[in-house]
C-alpha positions in Angstrom: 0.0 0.0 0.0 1.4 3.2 -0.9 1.4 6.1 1.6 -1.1 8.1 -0.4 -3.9 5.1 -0.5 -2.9 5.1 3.7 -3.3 8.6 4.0 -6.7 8.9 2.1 -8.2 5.9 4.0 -6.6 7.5 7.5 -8.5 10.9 6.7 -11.6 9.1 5.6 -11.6 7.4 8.7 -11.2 10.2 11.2 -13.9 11.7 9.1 -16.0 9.0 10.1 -15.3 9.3 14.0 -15.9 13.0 13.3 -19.2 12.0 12.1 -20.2 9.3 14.6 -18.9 11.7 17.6 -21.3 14.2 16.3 -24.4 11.9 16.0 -23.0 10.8 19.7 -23.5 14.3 20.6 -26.7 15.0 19.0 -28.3 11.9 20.4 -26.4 13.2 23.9 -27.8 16.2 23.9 -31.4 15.3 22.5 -31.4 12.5 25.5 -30.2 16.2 27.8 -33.2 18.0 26.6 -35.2 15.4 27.1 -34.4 15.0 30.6 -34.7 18.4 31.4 -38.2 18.2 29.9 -39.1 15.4 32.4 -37.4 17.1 34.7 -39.9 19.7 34.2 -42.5 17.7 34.1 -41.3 16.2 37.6 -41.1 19.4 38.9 -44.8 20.5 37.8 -45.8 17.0 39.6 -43.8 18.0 42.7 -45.6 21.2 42.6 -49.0 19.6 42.8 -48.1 17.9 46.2 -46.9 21.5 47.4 -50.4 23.1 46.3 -52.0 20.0 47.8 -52.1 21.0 51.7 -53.4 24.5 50.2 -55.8 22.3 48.5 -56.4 20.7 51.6 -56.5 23.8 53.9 -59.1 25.5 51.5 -61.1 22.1 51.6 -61.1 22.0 55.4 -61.7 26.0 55.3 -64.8 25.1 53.6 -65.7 22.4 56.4 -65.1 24.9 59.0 -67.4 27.3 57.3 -70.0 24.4 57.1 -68.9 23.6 61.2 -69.7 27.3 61.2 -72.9 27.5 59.6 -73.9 24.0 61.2 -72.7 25.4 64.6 -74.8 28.5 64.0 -78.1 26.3 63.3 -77.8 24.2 66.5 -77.1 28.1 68.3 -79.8 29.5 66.2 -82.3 26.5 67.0 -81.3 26.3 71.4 -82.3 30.6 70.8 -85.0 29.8 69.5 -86.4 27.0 72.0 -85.4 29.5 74.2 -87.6 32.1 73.0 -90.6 30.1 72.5 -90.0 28.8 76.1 -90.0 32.4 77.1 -92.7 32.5 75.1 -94.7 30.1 76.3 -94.0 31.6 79.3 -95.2 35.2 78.6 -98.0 33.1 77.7 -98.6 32.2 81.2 -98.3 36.0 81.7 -100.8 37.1 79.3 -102.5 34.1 81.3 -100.8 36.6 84.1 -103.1 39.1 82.0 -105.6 36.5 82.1 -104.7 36.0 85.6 -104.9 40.0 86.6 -107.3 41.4 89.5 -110.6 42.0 87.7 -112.8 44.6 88.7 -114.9 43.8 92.2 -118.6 44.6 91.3 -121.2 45.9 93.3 -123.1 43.4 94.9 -126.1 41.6 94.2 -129.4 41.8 96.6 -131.0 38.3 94.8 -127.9 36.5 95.7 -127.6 37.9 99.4 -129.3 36.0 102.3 -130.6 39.2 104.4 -132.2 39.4 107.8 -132.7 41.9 110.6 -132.9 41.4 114.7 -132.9 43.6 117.3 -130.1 43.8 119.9 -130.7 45.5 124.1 -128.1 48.0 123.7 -128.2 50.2 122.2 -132.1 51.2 123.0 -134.1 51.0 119.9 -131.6 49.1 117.7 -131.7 46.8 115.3 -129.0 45.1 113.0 -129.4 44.5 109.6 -127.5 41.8 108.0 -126.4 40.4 104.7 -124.5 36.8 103.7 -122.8 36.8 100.5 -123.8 33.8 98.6 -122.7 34.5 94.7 -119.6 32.8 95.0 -117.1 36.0 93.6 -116.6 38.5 95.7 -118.5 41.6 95.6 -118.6 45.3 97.0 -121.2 46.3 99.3 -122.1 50.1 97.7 -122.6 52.8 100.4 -125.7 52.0 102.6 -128.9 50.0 103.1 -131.6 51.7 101.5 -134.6 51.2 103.6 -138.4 51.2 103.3 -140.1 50.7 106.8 -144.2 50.0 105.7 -145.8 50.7 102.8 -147.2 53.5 103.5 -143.2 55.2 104.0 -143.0 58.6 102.7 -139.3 58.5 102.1 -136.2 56.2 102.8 -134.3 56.2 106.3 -131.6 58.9 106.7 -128.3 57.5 106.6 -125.8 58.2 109.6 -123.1 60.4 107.9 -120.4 59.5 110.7 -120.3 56.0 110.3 -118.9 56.2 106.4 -116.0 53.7 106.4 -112.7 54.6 105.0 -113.4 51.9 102.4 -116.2 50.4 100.8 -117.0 46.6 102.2 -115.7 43.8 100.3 -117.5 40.4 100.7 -116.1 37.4 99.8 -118.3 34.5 99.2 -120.0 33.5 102.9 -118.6 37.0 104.1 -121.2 39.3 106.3 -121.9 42.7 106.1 -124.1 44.8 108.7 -125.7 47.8 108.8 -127.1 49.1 112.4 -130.7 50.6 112.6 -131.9 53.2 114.8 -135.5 52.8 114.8 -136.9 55.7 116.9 -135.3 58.2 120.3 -134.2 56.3 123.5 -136.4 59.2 125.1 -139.5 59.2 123.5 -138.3 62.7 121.9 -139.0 61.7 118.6 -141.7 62.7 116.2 -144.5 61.5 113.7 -144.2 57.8 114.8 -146.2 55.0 113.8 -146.1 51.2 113.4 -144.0 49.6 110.6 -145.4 45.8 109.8 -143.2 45.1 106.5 -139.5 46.2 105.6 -138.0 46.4 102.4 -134.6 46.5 101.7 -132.5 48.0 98.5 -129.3 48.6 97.9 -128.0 51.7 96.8 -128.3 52.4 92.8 -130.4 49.4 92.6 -133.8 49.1 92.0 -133.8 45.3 93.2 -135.3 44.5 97.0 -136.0 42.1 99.6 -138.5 41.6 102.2 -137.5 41.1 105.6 -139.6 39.8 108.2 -139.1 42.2 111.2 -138.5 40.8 114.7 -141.9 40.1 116.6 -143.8 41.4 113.1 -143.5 45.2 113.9 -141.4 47.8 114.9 -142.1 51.5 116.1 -140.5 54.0 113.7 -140.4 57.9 114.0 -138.6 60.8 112.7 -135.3 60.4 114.3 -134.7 56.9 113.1 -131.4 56.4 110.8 -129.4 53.7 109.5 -125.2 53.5 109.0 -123.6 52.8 106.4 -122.5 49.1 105.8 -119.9 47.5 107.9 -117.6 44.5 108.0 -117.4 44.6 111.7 -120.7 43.9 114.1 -119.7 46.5 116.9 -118.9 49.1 114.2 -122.8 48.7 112.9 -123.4 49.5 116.9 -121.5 52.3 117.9 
């Protein structure tokens, strides 16, 4: 072989290595860039792990918001038990109003038992007497209004000192009395004659009873007068 075929092939062969080093490279670097591509890729994945918790925190946000609004129902509902119990209860109150004092009302003659006797002192007394039967109580209005015979010209004075400081209450079975002065101790008295009857009103009522007088009669005359009611016996006598 002659040192010009040796040189030729030489330089044709380093060309060749020259060649196959490049494609080495190429294919080196192509394999590079395809690593750093996954690498990328890896990193994007390792990313998603990272937003994950975030993921997580917002997710368990929105569980505390639903805790929240859960927790707020169960408040909300125990309020509003407690209001209607306070309701209810204010109930019981307008029951309360329900319940309030009502207005006593004046008594009623047709549901009174009534009755007169006559007592030794004082002289020419007599006690009148009513029993409340209605079952409420009642207010026993002013005084007795009282008709001695039927031929009486004008109802019995009343005794303007023995006003009460308040009007009689009476309760159901309560009594109420009324002392009667038929005529003077000392025969002072005036136009006087013989009552047989007695009829008994109460004030601002036009309703009245008949009460049987004690031995059928009573002397009446001009000084006779009658108190105004009382809850206490010795009060209708002073």
């Amino acid at each position: 072989m002659s040192i010009t075929t040796f040189t030729a092939r030489r330089a044709r062969t380093l060309r060749l290595a020259a060649v196959g080093l490049t494609a080495v490279a190429a294919l080196t670097l192509t394999a590079c860039n395809s690593n750093e591509g996954t690498g990328t890729k890896n990193e994007g994945k390792a990313d998603s792990p990272s937003s994950a918790p975030a993921d997580q925190t917002s997710g368990s946000g929105g569980s505390d918001a639903t805790g929240g609004a859960s927790d707020g129902k169960k408040s909300g509902g125990a309020q509003d038990a407690g209001s209607s119990k306070d309701g209810a209860k204010g109930s019981g109150a307008s029951g309360g109003s329900d319940n309030s004092e009502q207005e006593i009302g004046p008594c009623d003659i047709n549901k009174l038992t009534v009755g007169v006797k006559s007592v030794q002192r004082p002289v020419n007394y007599m006690v009148l007497e009513v029993n409340n039967h209605a079952g409420v109580d009642c207010n026993m209005p002013g005084y007795p209004v009282l008709k001695f015979g039927e031929d009486a010209q004008a109802a019995t004075p009343v005794y303007e000192d023995s006003k009460p400081q308040a009007v009689v209450t009476l309760a159901p079975g309560e009594t109420a009395y009324a002392g009667i002065r038929t005529s003077s101790a000392d025969g002072s008295g005036q136009n006087g004659y013989k009552a047989t009857s007695l009829e008994v009103f109460l004030e601002g009522s036009d309703d009245s009873k008949s009460v049987e007088l004690p031995g059928g009669s009573v002397y009446i005359d001009d000084t006779a007068q009658v108190t105004y009611w009382q809850s206490d016996l010795s009060n209708a006598l002073d």
